[in-house]
C-alpha positions in Angstrom: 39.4 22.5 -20.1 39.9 26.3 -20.0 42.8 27.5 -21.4 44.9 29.6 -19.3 46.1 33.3 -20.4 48.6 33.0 -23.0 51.7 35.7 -23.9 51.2 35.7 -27.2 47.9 37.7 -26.7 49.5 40.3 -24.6 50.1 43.2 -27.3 53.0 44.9 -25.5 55.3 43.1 -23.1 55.9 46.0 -21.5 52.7 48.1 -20.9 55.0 51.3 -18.6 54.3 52.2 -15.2 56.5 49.2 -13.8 54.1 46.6 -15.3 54.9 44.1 -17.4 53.4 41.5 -19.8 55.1 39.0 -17.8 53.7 39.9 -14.3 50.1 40.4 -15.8 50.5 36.9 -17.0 51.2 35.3 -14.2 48.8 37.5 -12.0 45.8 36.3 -14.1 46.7 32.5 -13.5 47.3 33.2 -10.0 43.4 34.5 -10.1 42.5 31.8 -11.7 43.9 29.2 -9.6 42.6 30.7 -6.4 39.0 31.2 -7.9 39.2 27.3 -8.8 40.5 26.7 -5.6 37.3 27.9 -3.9 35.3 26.7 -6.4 36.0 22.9 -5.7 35.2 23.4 -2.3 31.9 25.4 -2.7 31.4 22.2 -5.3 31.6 19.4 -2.7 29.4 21.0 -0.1 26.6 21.9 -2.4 27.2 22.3 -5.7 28.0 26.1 -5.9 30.5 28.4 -7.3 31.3 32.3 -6.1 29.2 34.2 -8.8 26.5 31.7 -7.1 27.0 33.3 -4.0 28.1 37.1 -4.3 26.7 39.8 -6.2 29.0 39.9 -9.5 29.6 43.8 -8.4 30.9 42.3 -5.0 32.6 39.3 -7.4 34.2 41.9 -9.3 35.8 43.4 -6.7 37.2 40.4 -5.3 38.6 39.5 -8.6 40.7 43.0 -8.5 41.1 42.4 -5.4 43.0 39.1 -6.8 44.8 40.6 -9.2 46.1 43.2 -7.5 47.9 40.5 -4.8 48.8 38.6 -8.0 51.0 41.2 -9.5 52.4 42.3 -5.9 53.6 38.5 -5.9 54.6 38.3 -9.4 56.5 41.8 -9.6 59.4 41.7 -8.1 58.9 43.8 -5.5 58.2 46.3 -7.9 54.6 47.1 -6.4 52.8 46.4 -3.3 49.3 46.9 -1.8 48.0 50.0 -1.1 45.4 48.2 2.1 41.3 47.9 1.9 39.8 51.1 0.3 42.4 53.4 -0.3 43.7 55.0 -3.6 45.3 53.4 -5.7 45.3 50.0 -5.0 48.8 49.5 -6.1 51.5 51.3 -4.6 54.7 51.5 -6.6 57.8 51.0 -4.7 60.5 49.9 -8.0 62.5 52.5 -9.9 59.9 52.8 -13.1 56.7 51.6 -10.7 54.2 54.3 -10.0 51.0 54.1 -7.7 48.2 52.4 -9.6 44.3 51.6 -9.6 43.0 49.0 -10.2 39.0 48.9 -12.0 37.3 45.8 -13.1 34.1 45.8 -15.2 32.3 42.9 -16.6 31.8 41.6 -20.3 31.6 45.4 -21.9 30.2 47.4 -19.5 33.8 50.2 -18.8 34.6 50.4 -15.3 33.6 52.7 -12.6 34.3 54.6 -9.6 32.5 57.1 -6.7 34.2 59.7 -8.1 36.4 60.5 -10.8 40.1 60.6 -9.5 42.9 61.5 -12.3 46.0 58.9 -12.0 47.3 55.9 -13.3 44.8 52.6 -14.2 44.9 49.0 -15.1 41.2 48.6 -16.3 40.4 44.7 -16.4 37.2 43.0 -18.2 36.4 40.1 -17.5 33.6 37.7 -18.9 32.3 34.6 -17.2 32.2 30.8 -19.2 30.8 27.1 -18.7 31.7 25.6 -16.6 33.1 23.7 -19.3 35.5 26.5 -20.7 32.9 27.6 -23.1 31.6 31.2 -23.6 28.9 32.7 -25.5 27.5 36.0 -25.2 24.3 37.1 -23.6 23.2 37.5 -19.6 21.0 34.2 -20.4 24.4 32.3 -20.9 26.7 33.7 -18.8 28.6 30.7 -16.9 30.6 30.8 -13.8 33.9 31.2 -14.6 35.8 34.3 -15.2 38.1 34.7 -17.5 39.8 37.8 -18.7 39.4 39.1 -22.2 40.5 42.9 -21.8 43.2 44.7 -19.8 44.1 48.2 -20.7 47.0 50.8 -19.3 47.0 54.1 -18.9 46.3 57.7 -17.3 43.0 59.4 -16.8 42.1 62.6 -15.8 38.8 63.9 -14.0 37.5 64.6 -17.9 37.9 61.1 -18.7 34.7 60.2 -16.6 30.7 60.8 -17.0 29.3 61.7 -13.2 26.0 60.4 -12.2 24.3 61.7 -9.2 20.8 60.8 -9.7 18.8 61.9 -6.8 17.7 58.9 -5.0 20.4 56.3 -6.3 23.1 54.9 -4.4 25.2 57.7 -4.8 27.6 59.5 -6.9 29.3 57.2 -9.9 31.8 58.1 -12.3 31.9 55.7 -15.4 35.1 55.9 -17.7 34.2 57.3 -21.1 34.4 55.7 -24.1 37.4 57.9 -25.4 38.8 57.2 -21.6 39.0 53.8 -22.5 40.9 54.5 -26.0 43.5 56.6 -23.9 43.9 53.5 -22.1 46.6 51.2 -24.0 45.3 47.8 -24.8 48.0 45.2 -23.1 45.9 42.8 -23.0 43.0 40.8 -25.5 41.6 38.0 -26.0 39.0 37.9 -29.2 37.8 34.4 -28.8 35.8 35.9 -25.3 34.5 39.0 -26.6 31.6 39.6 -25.5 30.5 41.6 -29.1 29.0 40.7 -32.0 31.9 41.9 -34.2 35.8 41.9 -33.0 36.5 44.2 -36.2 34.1 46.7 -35.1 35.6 46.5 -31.3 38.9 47.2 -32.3 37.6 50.1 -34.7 36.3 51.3 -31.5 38.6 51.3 -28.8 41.6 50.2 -30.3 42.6 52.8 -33.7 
């Protein structure tokens, strides 16, 4: 049995920007619950699971996707959706809540973009376990089950991102830097699913 997201790991209850421990909570169960929802259906008719199915870049997005309806539900009506492909995914409509994106990234990888835009970010990382509730790190292990291990709060600006435009790629890409993720304020972390070798060395990292 995987255990669900717990309070005590939140490390603020209230992360600003309208959020709060309690609504991010409840959001990630909601994910959760609708991923296993799926799941068991994908299960009877032939054994599969979504990361089966979708690209875990298209997975991803449907998990913030997710999220983002979670904390719309869970909120208040502090926050509500912004629509498909517009910026930022969360649109704050409470007295404190201000207009918010939404980035998910897998295991350690930080979270990316087209472009960089400055504004106010809930990054999310997310690895994926056993189906029996284990995880261990490494591609060659990676389950089917996502689980959060890594939410973070904050404001970027257009510094804050490395832009790629390799000639003949997909296109332009802007990847949050590594002191972009310590300006983001961890809410969020779980070190029993780090996907790193050494939790003291993560926090050294991207948490001092």
């Amino acid at each position: 049995m995987i255990r669900p997201p717990k309070s005590e790991l939140l490390r603020t209850e209230h992360p600003g920007f309208g959020l709060t421990g309690r609504a991010l909570i409840a959001a990630m169960r909601r994910v959760y619950e609708t991923v296993e929802a799926i799941d068991q259906t994908l299960l009877v008719r032939g054994g599969f699971r979504l990361p089966d199915l979708i690209e875990l870049a298209n997975f991803s997005s449907m998990l913030g996707n997710l999220l983002a309806q979670g904390i719309v539900d869970e909120s208040g009506g502090a926050f509500q959706r912004a629509g498909p492909h517009k910026y930022q995914d969360l649109r704050g409509t409470g007295p404190s809540a201000v207009n918010i994106e939404i980035k998910m990234a897998l295991e350690d990888n930080r979270p990316k973009g087209h472009l960089p835009k400055a504004g106010h970010y809930l990054a999310c990382r997310y690895v994926l376990c056993s189906d029996s509730g284990e995880f261990t790190r490494g591609r060659e292990t990676r389950g089917r089950i996502p689980r959060f291990w890594d939410l973070r709060v904050g404001e970027l600006d257009g510094s804050d991102f490395t832009v790629s435009n390799t000639e003949g790629d997909s296109g332009k890409t802007a990847v949050v830097k590594p002191s972009g993720m310590k300006k983001l304020g961890l809410v969020y972390f779980d070190p029993e699913l780090i996907p790193r070798a050494s939790v003291d060395r993560y926090i050294r990292d991207y948490c001092e």
